[in-house]
C-alpha positions as CSV (number, residue, x, y, z in Angstrom):
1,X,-10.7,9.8,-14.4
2,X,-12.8,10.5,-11.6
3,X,-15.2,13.8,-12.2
4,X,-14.3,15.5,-9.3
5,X,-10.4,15.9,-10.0
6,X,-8.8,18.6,-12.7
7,X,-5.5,18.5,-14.3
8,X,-5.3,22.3,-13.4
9,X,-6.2,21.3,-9.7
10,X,-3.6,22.4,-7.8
11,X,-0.8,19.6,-5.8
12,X,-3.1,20.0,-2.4
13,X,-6.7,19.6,-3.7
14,X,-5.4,16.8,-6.6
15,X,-4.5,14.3,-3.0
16,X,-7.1,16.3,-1.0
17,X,-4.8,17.7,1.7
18,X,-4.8,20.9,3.0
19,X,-2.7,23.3,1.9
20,X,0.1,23.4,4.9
21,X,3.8,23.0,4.8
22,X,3.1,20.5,7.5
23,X,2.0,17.4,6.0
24,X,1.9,13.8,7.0
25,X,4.3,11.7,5.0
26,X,2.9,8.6,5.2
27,X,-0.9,10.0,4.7
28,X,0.5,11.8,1.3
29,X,2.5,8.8,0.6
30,X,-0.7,6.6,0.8
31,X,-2.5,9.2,-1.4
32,X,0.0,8.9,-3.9
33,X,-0.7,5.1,-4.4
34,X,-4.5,5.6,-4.5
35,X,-4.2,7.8,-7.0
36,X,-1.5,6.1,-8.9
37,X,-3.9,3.2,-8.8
38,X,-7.1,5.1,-10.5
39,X,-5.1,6.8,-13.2
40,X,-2.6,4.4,-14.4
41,X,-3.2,3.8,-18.0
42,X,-3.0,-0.3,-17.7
43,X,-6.3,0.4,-16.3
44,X,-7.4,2.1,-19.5
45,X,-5.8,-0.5,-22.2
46,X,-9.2,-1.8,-23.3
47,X,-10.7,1.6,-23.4
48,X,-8.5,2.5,-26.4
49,X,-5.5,5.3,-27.2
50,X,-7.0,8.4,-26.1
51,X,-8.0,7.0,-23.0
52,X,-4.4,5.6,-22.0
53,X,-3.3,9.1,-23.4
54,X,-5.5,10.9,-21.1
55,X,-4.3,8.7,-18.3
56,X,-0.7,8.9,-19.0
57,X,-1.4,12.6,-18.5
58,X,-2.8,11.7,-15.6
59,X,-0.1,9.5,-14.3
60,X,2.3,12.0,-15.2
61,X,0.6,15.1,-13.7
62,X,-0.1,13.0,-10.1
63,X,3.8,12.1,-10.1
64,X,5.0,15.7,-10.2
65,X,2.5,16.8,-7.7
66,X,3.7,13.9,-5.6
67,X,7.4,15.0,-6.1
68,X,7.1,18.2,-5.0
69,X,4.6,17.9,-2.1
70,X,6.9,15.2,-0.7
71,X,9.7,17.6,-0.3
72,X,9.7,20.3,2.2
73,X,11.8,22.8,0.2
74,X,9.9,22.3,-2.8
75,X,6.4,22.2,-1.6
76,X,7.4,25.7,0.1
77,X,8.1,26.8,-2.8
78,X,4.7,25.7,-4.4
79,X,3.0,26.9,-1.2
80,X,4.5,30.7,-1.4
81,X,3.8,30.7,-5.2
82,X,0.1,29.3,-4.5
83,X,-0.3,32.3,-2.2
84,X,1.1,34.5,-4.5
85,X,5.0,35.0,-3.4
86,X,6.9,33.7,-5.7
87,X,10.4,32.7,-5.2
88,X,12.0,34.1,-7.9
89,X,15.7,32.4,-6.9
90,X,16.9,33.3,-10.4
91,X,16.4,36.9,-9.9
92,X,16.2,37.7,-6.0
93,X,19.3,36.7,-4.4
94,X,19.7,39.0,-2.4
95,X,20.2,37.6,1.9
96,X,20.3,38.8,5.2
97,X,24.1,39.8,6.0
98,X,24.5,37.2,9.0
99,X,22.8,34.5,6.9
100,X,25.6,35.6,3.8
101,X,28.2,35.2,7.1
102,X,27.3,31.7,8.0
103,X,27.9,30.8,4.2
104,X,31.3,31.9,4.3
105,X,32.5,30.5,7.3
106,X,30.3,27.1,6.0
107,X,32.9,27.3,2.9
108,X,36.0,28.3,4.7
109,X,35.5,25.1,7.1
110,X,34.6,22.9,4.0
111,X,37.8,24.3,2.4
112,X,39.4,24.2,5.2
113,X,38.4,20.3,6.0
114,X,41.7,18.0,5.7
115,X,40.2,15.0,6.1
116,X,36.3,13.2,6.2
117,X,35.8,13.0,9.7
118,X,35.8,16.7,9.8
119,X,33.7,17.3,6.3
120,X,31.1,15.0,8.0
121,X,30.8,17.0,11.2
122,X,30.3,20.0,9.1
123,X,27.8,18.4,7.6
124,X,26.0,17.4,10.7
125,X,25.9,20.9,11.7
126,X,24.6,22.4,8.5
127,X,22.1,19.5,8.4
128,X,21.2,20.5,12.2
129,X,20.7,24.3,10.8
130,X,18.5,23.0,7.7
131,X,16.6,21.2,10.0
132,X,15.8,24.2,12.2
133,X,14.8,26.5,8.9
134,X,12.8,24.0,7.7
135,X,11.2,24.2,11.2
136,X,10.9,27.9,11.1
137,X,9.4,27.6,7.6
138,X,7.0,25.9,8.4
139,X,5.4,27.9,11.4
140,X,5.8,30.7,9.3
141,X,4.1,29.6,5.8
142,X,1.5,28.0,8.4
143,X,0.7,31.0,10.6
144,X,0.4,32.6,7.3
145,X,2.1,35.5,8.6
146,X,4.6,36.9,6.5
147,X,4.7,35.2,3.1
148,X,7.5,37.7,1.8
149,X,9.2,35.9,4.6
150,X,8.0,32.5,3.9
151,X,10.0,33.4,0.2
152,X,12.9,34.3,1.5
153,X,13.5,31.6,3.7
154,X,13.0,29.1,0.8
155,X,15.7,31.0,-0.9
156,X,18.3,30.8,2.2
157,X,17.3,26.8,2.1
158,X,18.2,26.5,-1.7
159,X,21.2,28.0,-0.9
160,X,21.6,25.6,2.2
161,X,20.7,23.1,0.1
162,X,23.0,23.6,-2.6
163,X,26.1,23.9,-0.1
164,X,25.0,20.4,1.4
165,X,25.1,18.9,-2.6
166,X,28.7,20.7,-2.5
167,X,29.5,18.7,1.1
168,X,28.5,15.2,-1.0
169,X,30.7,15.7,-3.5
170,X,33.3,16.2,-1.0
171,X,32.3,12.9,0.4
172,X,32.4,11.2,-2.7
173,X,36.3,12.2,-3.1
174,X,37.5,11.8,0.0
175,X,35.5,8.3,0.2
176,X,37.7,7.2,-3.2
């Protein structure tokens, strides 16, 4: 592997991109591959086991940086950890009241949905809200203004995201 790069590096310096929720996808796309090309261990089959070990690590290691820098929730996730706001989901849950509102009246309609046509529109409107957090999110981890908010917005989008796994399933029935 190239001298200059770590295992312990974190996602942003390992593809050499600043660390910002905004990223380009096809610039961090193409980083992926050129990495993907320098560490895969067919490269290394003539240099012997530990060095095809040491570049399966490697292949490994760029993968899972490349997973979660490609999605938004998960690299703001990484990006509030990085700066030392951790997200904690398993043991904060706690949400703004009018955020905790929306979620109900998100389930009641999906409950409350008799047929696809309507489940669809709801998702189009929690996919229109998701799309506006993750907007918010990243002016805010960007600005680096308020990374206690940063974390907490990343928790309201698990949430979000969750519910819109829930809508799928619902899809998937109905679409039987």
């Amino acid at each position: 592997m190239a001298p200059t790069m770590q295992l312990s590096d974190d996602d942003f310096t390992l593809f050499g991109l600043p660390q910002r929720h905004m990223l380009d996808a096809a610039a961090l796309a193409d980083q992926w591959r050129a990495l993907q090309s320098r560490v895969h261990p067919d490269r290394f089959a003539s240099e012997g086991a530990a060095a095809q070990r040491l570049a399966m690590q490697w292949a490994v290691r760029v993968n899972e940086a490349y997973q979660r820098l490609k999605d938004p929730l998960r690299r703001g996730a990484y990006l509030c950890e990085l700066r030392g706001m951790p997200i904690n989901a398993e043991n904060n849950t706690a949400m703004p009241g009018a955020f905790l509102m929306q979620q109900m009246e998100w389930r009641e309609a999906l409950d409350d949905a008799a047929d696809g046509d309507a489940v669809q529109a709801l998702d189009d409107t929690v996919a229109a809200q998701e799309a506006a957090m993750l907007a918010r999110l990243t002016d805010t981890i960007d600005s680096q203004a308020d990374m206690a908010a940063a974390a907490q917005q990343v928790r309201s989008l698990m949430f979000v995201a969750r519910f819109r796994d829930d809508i799928a399933r619902r899809l998937a029935v109905l679409d039987r």
